[in-house]
Structures are given as C-alpha cells and as structure tokens.
C-alpha positions in Angstrom: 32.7 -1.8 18.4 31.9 -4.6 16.9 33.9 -7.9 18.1 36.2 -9.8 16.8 37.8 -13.4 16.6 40.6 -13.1 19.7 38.7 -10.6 21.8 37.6 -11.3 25.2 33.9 -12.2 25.3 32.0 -9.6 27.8 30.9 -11.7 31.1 27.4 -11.4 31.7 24.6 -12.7 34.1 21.0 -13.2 32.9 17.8 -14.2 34.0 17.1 -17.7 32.2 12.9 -19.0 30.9 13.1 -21.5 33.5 13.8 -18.7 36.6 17.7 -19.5 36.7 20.8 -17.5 36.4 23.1 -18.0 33.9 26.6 -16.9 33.7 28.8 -17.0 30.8 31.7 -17.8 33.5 30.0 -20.9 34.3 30.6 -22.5 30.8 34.5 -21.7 30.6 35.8 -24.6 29.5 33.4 -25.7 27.2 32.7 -23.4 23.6 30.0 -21.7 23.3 27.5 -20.3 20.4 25.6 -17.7 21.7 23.2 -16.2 20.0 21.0 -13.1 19.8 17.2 -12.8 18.2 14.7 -9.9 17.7 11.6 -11.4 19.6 10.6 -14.7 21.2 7.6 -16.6 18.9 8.2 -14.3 15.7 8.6 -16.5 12.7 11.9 -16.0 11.8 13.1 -16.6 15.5 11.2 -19.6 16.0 12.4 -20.8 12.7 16.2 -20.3 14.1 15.4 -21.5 17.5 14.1 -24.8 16.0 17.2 -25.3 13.9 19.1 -24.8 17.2 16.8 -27.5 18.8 17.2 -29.8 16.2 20.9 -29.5 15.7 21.8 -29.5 19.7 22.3 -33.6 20.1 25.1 -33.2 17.2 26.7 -29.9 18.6 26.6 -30.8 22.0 28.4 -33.8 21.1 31.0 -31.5 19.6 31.0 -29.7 23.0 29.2 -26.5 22.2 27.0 -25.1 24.9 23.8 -22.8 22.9 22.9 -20.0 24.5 19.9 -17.8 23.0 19.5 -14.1 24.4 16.7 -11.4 23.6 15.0 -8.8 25.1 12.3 -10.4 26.2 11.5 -11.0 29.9 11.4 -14.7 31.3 7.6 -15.3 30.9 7.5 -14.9 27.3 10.8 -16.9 27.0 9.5 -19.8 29.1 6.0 -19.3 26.6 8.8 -19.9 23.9 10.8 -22.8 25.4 6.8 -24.7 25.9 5.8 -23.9 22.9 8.3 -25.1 20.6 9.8 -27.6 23.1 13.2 -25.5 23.3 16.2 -27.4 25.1 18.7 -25.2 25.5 18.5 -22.3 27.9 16.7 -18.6 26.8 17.8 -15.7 28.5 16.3 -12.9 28.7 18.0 -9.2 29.0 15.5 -6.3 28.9 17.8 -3.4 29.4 19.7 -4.7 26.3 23.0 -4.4 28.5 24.3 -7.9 26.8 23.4 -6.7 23.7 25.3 -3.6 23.5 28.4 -5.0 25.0 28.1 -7.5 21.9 27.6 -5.0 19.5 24.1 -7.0 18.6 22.0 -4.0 19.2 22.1 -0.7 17.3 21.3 0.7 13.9 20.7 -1.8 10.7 19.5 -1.6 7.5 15.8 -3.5 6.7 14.3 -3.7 3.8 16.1 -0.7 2.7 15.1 1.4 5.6 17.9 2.1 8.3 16.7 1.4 12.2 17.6 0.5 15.5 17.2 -2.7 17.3 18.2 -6.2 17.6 21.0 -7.0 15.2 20.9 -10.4 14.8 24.1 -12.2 15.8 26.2 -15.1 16.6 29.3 -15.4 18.2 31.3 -18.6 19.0 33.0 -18.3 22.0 36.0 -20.6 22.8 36.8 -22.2 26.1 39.3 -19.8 27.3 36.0 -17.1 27.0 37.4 -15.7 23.4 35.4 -14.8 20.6 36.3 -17.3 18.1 33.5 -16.0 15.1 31.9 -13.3 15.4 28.7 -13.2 12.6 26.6 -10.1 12.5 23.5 -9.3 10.6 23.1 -13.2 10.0 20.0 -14.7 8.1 17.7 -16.4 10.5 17.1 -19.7 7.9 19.7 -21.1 6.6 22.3 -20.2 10.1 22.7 -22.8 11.9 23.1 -25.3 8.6 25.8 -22.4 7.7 27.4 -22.0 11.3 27.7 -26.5 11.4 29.6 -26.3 8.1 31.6 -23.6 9.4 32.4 -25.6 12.6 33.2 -28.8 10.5 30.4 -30.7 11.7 28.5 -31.4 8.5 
C-alpha cells in the first residue's frame, strides 16, 4: 500500500556508510526527506545524491534532516559518501525490509517493460513522524529542484 500524506511513517533502524545506526525515532522533532535510490555510484543516483549535497546547507536551514536509503551494504555506501563527498547519512538495507514497508520496492514500468525493484521515492516526513508527501516513481534530475519549490524554499 502505498503511503500517504497523514499516515504514520514506518520506524526503522539501519546500518549507516560511516558504521552507525540510524533510527528514524531519533529525528522526531525535526522533518525529514527520506529518500530511496536503485544503486550507490549509478549515474542517475549520483546525479540525485549530488543535488541532495548541494542543496543540504539551504534545507537544513529550513530544518529538514536527508536521509538516503538503498540496498546496498555499508561498504559500497561509504565508497559513495568518499567518492562524491556525500554529507548527509546513507543507509543501507539489504533485505529491502524499509523498502517494502514504504511501498519503494515492487513492480514498475521501465522503458516500457514492467519489473521489479527499487521504485524510486521520496517521502517528507513531519516532526510528529507523519508522512507529509509521499512521491513515487520520481525522476532522479530534476527532484530535489522540484521537491525545494514544493517545500517553498526556492
């Protein structure tokens, strides 16, 4: 089921790049974009993981947390994070238990041929843990200019 602005946003724990836990419990209080991607250091990630970089000064003055998730395990991530000088945390869920309780894994249509895998997805995530947008199937240039102008921060 996919989710939708006002639902609760599943709780999870995940291994992070740099060896750390994250919780989405640990940033109530705060809002959150938290975002899923096919694969660490394929273009169109990297391309969306580099808008993230370069827009985190302005949305973390807005008080957003970013939060990237795929299913790649830490080493790759933290290959990722060096690489392309990432600052904001990468976390890593193999077993794509995340991703199905956000509905970002499962059958999608590419280049006209239906699969399954790694939907790409964002969800804002309020400070009381709701899902405040949820945005499935989203283009990987172009979203975070498109997410900023739909947070009123361009």
């Amino acid at each position: 089921m996919k989710l939708e602005p006002g639902d609760a946003a599943p709780d999870f724990t995940l291994p992070a790049a740099d060896g750390a836990t994250v919780s989405l419990d640990t940033y109530r209080g705060k809002r959150v974009i938290l975002y899923f991607y096919p694969a660490a250091m394929t273009p169109g990630c990297t391309k969306q993981a580099c808008d993230f970089r370069d827009s985190l000064a302005s949305l973390t003055a807005a008080g957003f947390v970013v939060l990237g998730v795929s299913k790649d395990k830490p080493k790759k991530l933290a290959e990722f994070v060096e690489r392309d000088a990432l600052t904001f945390p990468l976390l890593s869920d193999p077993e794509l238990e995340v991703h199905k309780a956000y509905d970002a894994y499962g059958e999608k249509m590419m280049y006209g041929k239906t699969s399954v895998g790694v939907i790409r997805s964002t969800f804002v995530i309020d400070a009381d843990g709701k899902i405040e947008k949820a945005l499935y199937n989203v283009k990987a240039t172009g979203h975070v200019a498109r997410l900023r102008r739909e947070l009123g921060l361009d």
